[in-house]
C-alpha positions, 0 to 999 in steps of 0.5 A: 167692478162688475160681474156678468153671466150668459146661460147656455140656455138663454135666449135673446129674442130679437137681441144680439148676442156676442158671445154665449154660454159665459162668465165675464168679470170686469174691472176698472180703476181711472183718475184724472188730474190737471197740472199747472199749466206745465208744457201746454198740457191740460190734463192726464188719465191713467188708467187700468182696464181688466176683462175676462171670460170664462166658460161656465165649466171654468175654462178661460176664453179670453182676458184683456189688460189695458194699461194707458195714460191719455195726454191731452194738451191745451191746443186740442191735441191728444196723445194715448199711450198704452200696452196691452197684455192680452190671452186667448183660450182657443178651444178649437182651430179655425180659419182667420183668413183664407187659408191661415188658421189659428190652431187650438191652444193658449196664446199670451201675448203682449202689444203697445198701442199709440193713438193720436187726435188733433182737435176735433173742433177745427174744420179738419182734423185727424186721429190714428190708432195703431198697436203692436205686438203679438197676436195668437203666437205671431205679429200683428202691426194694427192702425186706423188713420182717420181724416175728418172735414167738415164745412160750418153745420151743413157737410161732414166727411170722414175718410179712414183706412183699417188696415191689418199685417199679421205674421202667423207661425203657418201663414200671413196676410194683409187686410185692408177696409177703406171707409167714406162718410159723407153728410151734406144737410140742406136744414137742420131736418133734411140732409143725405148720408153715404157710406161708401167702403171697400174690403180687399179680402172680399175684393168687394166695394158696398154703398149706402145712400140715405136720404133723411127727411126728420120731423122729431126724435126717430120720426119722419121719412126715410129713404135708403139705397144699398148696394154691393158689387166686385171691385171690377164693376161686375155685378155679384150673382144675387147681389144686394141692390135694395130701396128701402122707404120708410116713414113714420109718424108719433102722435098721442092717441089720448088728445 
């Protein structure tokens, strides 16, 4: 159980705030237990997830149920399988997509969710989430399949899709965020990294390269490149195309 409360008045400096001018109650309750090796399966986790927000004048924001139970099985293989029963406090309407808006009003509303994990040790592996259920007074089907390869200690790679449908009373609307990572290390110290995604919404398609030269924990030399363009190829009128270099050094000044 934990307990959090964010003034109207507070500042985070050079922090990040998600949400301000709140209440947050949490609670938890999980336990785990392994059968005698019945069906391949190793162990079971249910548990019951609870957050919720309040405004400090008493009005509720939001509150999340989480009720679930993870399967994992000997062989690697996970299977979670859960409900959630989910509220929203919409004090003010406001655009979720273009042209479709949420209208100020309180939403109940209940989804089932389903995620599966092959083993993650293996050279490839593969995971999916995917919910179902209402979503401020309509539909939403959810899912998140992801698709990791990877090749001993020197490249990684993870390619996954985001995707949203969503049937609202006044509208609906698909989104789609396509996603590549990719990680070759030439040592232990040196490698490169890229990020590679696309946005439907935005019809945009952004990269980020980093070249990593490590000499200890947060140290040594880096050098990035970010870019972001229309899906066609033209450039976006005071488009990010940026290098960033960076290298930084730890000592200790007293020897």
């Amino acid at each position: 159980m934990s307990y959090t409360e964010v003034g109207a008045d507070f500042n985070p400096e050079m922090g990040y705030l998600k949400r301000e001018n709140y209440r947050k109650w949490s609670g938890r309750i999980f336990t785990r237990f392994r059968p005698e090796n019945k069906y391949g399966i190793l162990e079971l986790r249910p548990h019951v997830n609870f957050d919720g927000y309040w405004k400090l004048d008493g009005r509720q924001e939001s509150g999340r149920w989480h009720i679930d139970n993870h399967w994992e099985f000997r062989s690697g293989f996970e299977i979670h399988t859960g409900m959630n029963l989910v509220y929203e406090g919409v004090f003010a309407p406001f655009e979720i997509s273009s042209g479709d808006t949420v209208l100020a009003n309180e939403y109940n509303d209940k989804e089932i969710q389903i995620m599966i994990m092959t083993n993650n040790a293996k050279p490839a592996s593969f995971s999916a989430m995917t919910r179902i259920g209402g979503f401020f007074g309509g539909d939403r089907v959810s899912s998140t399949p992801t698709i990791r390869l990877r090749y001993k200690d020197q490249f990684t790679s993870e390619f996954s899709l985001n995707y949203n449908k969503v049937e609202l009373p006044d509208g609906k609307f698909e989104t789609k965020l396509v996603r590549s990572r990719l990680t070759y290390a030439f040592s232990p110290k040196i490698y490169i990294q890229s990020l590679l995604q696309y946005n439907n919404q935005s019809d945009e398609w952004s990269m980020n390269w980093r070249f990593i030269w490590q000499q200890s924990a947060a140290t040594g030399l880096y050098l990035v490149y970010n870019q972001t363009q229309d899906y066609d190829g033209i450039p976006i009128p005071n488009s990010t195309k940026s290098f960033a270099l960076k290298y930084s050094y730890l000592f200790d000044a007293l020897n």
